[in-house]
ZAMARBA-560989 format. One record per residue (C-alpha): residue in one letter; x, y, z; residue number from 1. Coordinates in steps of 0.5 Angstrom, whole numbers, plus 500, padded with zeros to 3 digits. Example, Ala and Ser with C-alpha at 12.3 -4.5 7.8 and 13.67 -1.06 7.14 Angstrom:
<pts>
+---+-----+-----+-----+-----+
| r |  px |  py |  pz |   k |
+---+-----+-----+-----+-----+
| A | 525 | 491 | 516 |   1 |
| S | 527 | 498 | 514 |   2 |
+---+-----+-----+-----+-----+
</pts>
This chain:
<pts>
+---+-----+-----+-----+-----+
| r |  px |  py |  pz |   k |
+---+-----+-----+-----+-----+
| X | 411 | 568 | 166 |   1 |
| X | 409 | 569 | 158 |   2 |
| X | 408 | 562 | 157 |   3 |
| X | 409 | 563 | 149 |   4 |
| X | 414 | 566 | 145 |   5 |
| X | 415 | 569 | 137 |   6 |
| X | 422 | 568 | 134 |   7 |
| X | 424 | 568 | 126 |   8 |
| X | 429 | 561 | 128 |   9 |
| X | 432 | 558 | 122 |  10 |
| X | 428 | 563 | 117 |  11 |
| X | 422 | 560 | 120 |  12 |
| X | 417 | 564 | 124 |  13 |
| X | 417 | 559 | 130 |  14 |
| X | 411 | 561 | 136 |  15 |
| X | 413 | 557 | 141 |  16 |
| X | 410 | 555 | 148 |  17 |
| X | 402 | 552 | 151 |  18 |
| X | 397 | 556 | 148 |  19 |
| X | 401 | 558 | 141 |  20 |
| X | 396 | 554 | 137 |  21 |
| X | 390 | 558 | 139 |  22 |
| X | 394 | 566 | 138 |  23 |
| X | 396 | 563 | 131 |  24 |
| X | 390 | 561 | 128 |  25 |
| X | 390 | 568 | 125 |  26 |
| X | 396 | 569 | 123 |  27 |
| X | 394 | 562 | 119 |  28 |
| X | 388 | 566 | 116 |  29 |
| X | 393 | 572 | 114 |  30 |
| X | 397 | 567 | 108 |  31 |
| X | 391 | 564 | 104 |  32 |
| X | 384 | 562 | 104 |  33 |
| X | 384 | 555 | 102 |  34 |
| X | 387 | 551 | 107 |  35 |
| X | 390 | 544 | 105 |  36 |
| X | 391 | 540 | 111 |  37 |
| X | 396 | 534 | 111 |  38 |
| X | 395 | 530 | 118 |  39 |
| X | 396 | 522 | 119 |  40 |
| X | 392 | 516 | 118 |  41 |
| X | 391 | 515 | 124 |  42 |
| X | 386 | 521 | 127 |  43 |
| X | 389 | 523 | 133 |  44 |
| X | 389 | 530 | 130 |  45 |
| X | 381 | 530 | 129 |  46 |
| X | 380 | 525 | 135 |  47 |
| X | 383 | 531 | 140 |  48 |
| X | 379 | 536 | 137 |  49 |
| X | 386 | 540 | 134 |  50 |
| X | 382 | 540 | 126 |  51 |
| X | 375 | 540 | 129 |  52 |
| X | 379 | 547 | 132 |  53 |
| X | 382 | 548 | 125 |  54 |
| X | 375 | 548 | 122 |  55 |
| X | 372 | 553 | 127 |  56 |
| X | 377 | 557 | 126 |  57 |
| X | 376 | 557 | 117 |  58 |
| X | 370 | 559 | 120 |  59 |
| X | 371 | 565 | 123 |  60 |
| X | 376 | 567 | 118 |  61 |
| X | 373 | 565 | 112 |  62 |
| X | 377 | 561 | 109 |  63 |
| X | 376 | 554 | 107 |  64 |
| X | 379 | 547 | 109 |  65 |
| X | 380 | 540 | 105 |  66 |
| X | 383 | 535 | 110 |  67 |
| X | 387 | 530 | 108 |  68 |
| X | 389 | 523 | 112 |  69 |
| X | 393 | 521 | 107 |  70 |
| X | 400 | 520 | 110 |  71 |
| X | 403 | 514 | 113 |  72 |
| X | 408 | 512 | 118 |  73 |
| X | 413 | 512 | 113 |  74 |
| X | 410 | 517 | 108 |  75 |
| X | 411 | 515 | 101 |  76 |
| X | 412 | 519 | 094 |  77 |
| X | 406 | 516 | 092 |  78 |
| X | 402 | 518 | 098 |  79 |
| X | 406 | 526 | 097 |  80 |
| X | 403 | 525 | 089 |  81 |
| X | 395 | 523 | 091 |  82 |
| X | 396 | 529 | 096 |  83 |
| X | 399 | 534 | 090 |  84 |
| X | 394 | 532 | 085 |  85 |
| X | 388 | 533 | 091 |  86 |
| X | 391 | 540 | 093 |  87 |
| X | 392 | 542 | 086 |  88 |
| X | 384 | 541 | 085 |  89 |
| X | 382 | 544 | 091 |  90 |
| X | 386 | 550 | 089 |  91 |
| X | 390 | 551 | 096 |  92 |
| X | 393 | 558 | 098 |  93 |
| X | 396 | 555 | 104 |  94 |
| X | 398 | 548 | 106 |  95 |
| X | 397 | 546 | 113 |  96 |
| X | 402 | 540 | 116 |  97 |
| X | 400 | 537 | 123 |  98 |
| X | 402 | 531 | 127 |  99 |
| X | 408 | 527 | 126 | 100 |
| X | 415 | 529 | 121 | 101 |
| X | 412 | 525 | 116 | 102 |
| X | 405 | 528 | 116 | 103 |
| X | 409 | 536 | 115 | 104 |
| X | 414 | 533 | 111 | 105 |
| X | 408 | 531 | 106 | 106 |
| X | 406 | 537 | 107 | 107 |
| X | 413 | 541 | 105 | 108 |
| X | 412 | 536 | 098 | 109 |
| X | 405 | 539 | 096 | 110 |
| X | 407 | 545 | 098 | 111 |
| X | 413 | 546 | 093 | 112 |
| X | 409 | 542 | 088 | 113 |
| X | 404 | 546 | 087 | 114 |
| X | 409 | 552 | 087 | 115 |
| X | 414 | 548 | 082 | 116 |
| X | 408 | 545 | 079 | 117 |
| X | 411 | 538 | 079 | 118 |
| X | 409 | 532 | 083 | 119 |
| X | 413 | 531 | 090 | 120 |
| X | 415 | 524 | 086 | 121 |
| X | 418 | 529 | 081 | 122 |
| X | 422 | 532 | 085 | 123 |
| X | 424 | 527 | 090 | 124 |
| X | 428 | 524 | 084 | 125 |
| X | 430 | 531 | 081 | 126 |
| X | 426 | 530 | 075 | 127 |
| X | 424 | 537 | 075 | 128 |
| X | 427 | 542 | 079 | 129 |
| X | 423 | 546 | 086 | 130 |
| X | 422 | 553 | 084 | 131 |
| X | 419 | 555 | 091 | 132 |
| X | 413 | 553 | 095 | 133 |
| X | 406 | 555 | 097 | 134 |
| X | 405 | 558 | 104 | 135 |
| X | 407 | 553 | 108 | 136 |
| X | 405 | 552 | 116 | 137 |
| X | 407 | 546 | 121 | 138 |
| X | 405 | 543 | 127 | 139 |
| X | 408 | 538 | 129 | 140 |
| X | 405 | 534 | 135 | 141 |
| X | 411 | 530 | 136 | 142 |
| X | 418 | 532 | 140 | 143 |
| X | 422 | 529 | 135 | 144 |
| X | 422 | 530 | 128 | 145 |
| X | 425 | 539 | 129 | 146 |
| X | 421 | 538 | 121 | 147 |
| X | 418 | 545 | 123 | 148 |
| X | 425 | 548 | 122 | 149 |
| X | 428 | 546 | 117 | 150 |
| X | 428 | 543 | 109 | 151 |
| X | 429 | 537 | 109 | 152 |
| X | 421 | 533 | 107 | 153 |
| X | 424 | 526 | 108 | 154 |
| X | 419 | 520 | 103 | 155 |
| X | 421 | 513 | 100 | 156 |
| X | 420 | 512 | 094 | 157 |
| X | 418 | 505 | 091 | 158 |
| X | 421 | 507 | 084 | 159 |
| X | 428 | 509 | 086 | 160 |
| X | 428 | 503 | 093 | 161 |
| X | 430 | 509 | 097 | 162 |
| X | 428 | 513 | 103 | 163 |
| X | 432 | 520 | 102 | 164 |
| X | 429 | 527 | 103 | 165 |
| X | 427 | 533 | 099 | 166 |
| X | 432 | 539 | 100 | 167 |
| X | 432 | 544 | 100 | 168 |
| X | 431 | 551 | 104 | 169 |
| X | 425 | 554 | 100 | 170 |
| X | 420 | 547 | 103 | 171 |
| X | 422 | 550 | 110 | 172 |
| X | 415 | 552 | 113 | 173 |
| X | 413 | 560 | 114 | 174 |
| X | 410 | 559 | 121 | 175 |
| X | 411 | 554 | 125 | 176 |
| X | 406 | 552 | 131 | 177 |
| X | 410 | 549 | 137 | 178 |
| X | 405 | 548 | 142 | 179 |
| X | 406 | 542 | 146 | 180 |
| X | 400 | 540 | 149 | 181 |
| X | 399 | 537 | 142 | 182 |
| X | 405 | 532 | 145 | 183 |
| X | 400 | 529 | 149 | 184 |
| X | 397 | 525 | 143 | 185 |
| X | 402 | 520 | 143 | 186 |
| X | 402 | 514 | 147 | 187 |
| X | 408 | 510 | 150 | 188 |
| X | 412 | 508 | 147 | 189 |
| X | 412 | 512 | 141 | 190 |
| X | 413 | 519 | 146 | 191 |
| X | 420 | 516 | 148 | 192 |
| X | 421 | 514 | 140 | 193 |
| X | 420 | 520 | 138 | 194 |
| X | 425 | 523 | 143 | 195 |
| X | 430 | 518 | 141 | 196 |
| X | 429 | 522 | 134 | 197 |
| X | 431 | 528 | 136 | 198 |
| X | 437 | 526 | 140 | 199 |
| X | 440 | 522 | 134 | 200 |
| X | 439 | 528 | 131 | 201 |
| X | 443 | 533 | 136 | 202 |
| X | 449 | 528 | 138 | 203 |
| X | 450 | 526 | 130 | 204 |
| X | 450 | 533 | 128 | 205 |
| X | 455 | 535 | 135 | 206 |
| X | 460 | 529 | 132 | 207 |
| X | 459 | 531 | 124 | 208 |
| X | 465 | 532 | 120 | 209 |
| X | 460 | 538 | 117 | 210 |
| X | 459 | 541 | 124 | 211 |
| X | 461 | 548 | 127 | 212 |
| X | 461 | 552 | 132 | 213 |
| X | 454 | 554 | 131 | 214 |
| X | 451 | 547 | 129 | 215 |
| X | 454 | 545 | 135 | 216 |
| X | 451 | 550 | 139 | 217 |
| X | 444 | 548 | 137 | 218 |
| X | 446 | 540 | 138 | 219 |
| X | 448 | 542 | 145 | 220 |
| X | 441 | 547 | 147 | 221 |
| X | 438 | 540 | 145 | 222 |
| X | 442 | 535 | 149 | 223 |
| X | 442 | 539 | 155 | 224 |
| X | 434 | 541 | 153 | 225 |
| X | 433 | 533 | 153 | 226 |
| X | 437 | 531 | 159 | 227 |
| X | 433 | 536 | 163 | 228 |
| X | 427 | 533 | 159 | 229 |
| X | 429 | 526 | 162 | 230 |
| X | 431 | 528 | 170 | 231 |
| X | 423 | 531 | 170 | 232 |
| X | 420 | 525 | 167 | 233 |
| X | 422 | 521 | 172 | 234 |
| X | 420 | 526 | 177 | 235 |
| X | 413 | 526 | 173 | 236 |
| X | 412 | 522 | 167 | 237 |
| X | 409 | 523 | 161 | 238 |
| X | 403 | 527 | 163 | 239 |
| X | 407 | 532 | 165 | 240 |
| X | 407 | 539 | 161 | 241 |
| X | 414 | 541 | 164 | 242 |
| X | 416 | 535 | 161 | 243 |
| X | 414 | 536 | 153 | 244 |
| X | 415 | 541 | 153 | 245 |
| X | 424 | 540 | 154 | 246 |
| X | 423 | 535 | 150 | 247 |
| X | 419 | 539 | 144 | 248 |
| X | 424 | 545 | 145 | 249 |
| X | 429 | 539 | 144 | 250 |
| X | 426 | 537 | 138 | 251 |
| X | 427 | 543 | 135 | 252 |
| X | 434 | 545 | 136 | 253 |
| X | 436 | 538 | 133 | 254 |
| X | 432 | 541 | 128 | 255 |
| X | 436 | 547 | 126 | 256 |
| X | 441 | 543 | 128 | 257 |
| X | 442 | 538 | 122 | 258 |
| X | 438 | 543 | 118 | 259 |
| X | 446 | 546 | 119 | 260 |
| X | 450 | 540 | 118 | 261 |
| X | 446 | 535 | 117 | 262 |
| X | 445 | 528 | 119 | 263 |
| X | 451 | 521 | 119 | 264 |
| X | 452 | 515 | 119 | 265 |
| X | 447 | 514 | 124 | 266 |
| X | 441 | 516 | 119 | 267 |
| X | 444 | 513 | 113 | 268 |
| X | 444 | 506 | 116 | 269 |
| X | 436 | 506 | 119 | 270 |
| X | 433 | 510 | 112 | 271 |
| X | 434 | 504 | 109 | 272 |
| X | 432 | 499 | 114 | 273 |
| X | 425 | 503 | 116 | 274 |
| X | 424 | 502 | 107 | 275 |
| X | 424 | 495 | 108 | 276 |
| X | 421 | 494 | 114 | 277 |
| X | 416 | 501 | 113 | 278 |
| X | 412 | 499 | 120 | 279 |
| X | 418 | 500 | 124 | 280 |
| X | 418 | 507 | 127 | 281 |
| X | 423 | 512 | 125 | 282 |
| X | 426 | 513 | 131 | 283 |
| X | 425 | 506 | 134 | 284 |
| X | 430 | 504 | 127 | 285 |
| X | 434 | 509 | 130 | 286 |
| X | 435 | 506 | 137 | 287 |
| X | 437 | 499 | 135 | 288 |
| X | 443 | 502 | 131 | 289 |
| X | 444 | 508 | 137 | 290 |
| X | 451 | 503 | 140 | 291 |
| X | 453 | 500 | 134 | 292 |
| X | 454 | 508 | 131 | 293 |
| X | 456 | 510 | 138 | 294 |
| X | 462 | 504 | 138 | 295 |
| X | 464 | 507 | 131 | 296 |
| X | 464 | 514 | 132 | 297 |
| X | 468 | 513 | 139 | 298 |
| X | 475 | 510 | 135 | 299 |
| X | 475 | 517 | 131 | 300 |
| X | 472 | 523 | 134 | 301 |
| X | 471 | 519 | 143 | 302 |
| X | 472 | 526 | 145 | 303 |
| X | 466 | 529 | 142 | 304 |
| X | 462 | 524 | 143 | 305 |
| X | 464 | 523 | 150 | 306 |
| X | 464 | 531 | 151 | 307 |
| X | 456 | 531 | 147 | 308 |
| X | 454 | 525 | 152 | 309 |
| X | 455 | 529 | 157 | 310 |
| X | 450 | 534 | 156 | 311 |
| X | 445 | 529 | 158 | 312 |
| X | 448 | 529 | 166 | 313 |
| X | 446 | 522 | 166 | 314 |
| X | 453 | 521 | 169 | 315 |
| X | 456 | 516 | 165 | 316 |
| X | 462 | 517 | 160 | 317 |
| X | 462 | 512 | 156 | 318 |
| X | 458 | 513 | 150 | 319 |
| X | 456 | 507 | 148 | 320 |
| X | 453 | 505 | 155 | 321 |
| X | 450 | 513 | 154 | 322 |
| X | 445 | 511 | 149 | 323 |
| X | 443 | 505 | 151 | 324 |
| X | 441 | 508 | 158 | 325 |
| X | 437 | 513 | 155 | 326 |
| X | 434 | 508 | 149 | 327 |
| X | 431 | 505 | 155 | 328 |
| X | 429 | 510 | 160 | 329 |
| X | 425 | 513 | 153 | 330 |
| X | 423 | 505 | 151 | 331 |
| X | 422 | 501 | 157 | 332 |
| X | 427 | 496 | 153 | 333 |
| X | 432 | 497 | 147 | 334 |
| X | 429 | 494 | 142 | 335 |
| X | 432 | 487 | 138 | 336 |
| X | 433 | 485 | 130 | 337 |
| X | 429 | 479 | 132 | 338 |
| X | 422 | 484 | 135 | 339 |
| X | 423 | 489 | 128 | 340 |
| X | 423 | 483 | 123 | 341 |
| X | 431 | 485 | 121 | 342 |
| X | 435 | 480 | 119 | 343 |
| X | 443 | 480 | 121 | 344 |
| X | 443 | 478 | 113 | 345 |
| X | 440 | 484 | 110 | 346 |
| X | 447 | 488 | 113 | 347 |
| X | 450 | 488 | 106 | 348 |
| X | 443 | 490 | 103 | 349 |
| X | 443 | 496 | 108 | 350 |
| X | 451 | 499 | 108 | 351 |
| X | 450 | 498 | 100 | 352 |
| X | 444 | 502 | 101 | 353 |
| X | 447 | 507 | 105 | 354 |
| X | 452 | 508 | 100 | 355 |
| X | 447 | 508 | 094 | 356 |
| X | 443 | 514 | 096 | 357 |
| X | 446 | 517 | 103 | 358 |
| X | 453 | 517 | 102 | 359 |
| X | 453 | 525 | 104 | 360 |
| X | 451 | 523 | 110 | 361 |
| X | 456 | 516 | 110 | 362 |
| X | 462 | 521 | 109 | 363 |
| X | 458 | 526 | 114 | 364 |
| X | 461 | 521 | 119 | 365 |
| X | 467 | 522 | 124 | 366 |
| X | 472 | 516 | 121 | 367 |
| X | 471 | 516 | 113 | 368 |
| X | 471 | 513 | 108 | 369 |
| X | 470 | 506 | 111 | 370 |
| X | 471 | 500 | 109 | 371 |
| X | 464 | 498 | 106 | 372 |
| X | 465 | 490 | 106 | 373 |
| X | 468 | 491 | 114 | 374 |
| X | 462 | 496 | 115 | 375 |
| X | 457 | 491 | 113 | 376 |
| X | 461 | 485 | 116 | 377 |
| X | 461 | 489 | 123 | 378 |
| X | 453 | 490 | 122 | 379 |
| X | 452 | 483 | 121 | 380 |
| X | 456 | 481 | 127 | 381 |
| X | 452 | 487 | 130 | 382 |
| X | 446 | 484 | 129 | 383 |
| X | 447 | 477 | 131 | 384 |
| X | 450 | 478 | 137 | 385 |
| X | 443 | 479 | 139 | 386 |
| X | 441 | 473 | 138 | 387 |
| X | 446 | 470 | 143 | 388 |
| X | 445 | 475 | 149 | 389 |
+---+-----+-----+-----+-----+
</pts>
């Protein structure tokens, strides 16, 4: 069986499967010469030998390489504006994302900077307006994010307090590069962080008040991809190919998902948690707000949610209970306020936060408008009860 396949999904042309990075490297080469790779700081890139396969293949091709660790957990406009002026100096043709979501979505911000000759700062408070953006490829080692698929560039912002994205549908890579050994960089419990992601973004997008018949059916693609996923995993573990592979496949549907009807409450509640707290990892953020989503999304849209749990074939319909099974099948444990140094008392600042700069997705959610004072209330009460179990 042909273990990689070529398709344009979502405007982008995705090569997807083991062995993809190796037969697209010259495809890399026919975009540009000038090759501005942005990665992470923590050099699993380099230390599993995928940039040192990038640098051979500038070789052989004849382009040239500048590699940036420059990107963060959490990835700041600060750290998109050092990347933009680096880029710009070494004259990039093409800019290379590869690792997480933060590490591609830095790489969308250079990218439409030195296109829009603007900084990402600039452009992520709509300060100047994005007029295109450089070639662009992703390669995420991460099944979680689905950045590879869509316009999104997620950064936080000092200026502004706020953790929100750049939109647009000219940041959205020309190649993605889907290949899931890259996947096996990750350890646990970031691995099942990651899908933790991807599943919020199928099960949001499914429930959305902007969802359709097509954004449905990419979030459902995802959730059975995950549960299929999950059932391996316990066959087989992490190490397992077969088991990344669901899970990157997933991340991608997801990807489109949301990039069709964007994300919820969910997403605007954990943005600005992970802002405050930058240490905590997107997806573990999500996780702890997963069954206080979940109760709130079961008094206005049950039957969605219980019909988008299902998908998983955990075998349980309550959705609440869903989403806690599967947090701890991916984590080991649900993770509590008191282990990520969030305090019930910071509620307030939290749903005021989501309302300040993420109310599109605030309104995205089954049951708006809300009462903002009672959702704030029903948070704190939410984390406190963590304190007395």
């Amino acid at each position: 069986m042909k273990k990689t396949c070529r398709m344009c999904i979502n405007g982008v042309n995705v090569c997807f499967g083991i062995g993809c990075f190796d037969e697209m490297l010259e495809d890399i080469a026919l975009l540009g010469r000038r090759w501005y790779v942005v990665t992470t700081r923590g050099g699993s890139m380099e230390r599993y030998g995928w940039i040192p396969r990038l640098r051979e293949a500038a070789e052989k091709y004849g382009a040239e390489i500048k590699v940036c660790r420059c990107v963060s957990t959490n990835p700041t406009t600060a750290q998109a504006d050092e990347a933009y002026r680096d880029a710009s100096l070494f004259r990039a043709t093409v800019v290379i994302g590869i690792g997480g979501g933060s590490a591609i979505d830095v790489a969308k911000a250079v990218a439409a900077g030195i296109a829009s000759k603007a900084k990402p700062s600039e452009l992520y408070r709509k300060a100047r307006p994005i007029r295109g953006s450089v070639p662009l490829v992703a390669i995420p080692s991460t099944h979680g994010t689905g950045s590879e698929v869509d316009g999104f560039a997620v950064l936080s912002d000092e200026e502004t307090k706020s953790k929100a994205a750049i939109v647009s549908g000219m940041i959205k890579p020309k190649i993605a590069v889907v290949d899931p050994r890259l996947t096996r960089t990750l350890p646990q419990p970031l691995a099942g962080a990651t899908v933790v992601d991807a599943f919020s973004h199928a099960i949001e997008s499914y429930v959305a008040n902007n969802a359709s018949t097509l954004s449905r059916g990419f979030a459902r693609e995802a959730l059975i991809a995950i549960g299929r996923g999950l059932r391996l995993l316990d066959e087989r573990g992490w190490n397992d190919l077969g088991v990344r592979e669901w899970f990157h496949y997933a991340s991608m549907m997801a990807g489109v998902a949301i990039d069709l009807s964007r994300t919820t409450l969910l997403h605007a509640l954990e943005h600005p948690i992970s802002f405050y707290h930058p240490d905590i990892h997107h997806g573990i953020g999500l996780a702890l707000l997963l069954p206080f989503w979940a109760s709130i999304v079961s008094r206005h849209a049950g039957p969605d949610l219980v019909e988008a749990v299902s998908y998983l074939g955990l075998g349980i319909s309550d959705p609440v209970e869903a989403v806690k099974r599967l947090v701890v099948k991916l984590l080991g444990e649900t993770p509590s306020p008191a282990s990520l140094g969030v305090e019930p008392a910071e509620a307030e600042t939290i749903v005021a936060d989501a309302y300040r700069y993420l109310e599109p997705l605030v309104r995205n959610t089954p049951g708006y408008p809300f009462d903002k004072k009672g959702l704030a209330e029903e948070l704190r009460r939410y984390l406190e009860s963590w304190t007395k179990t």
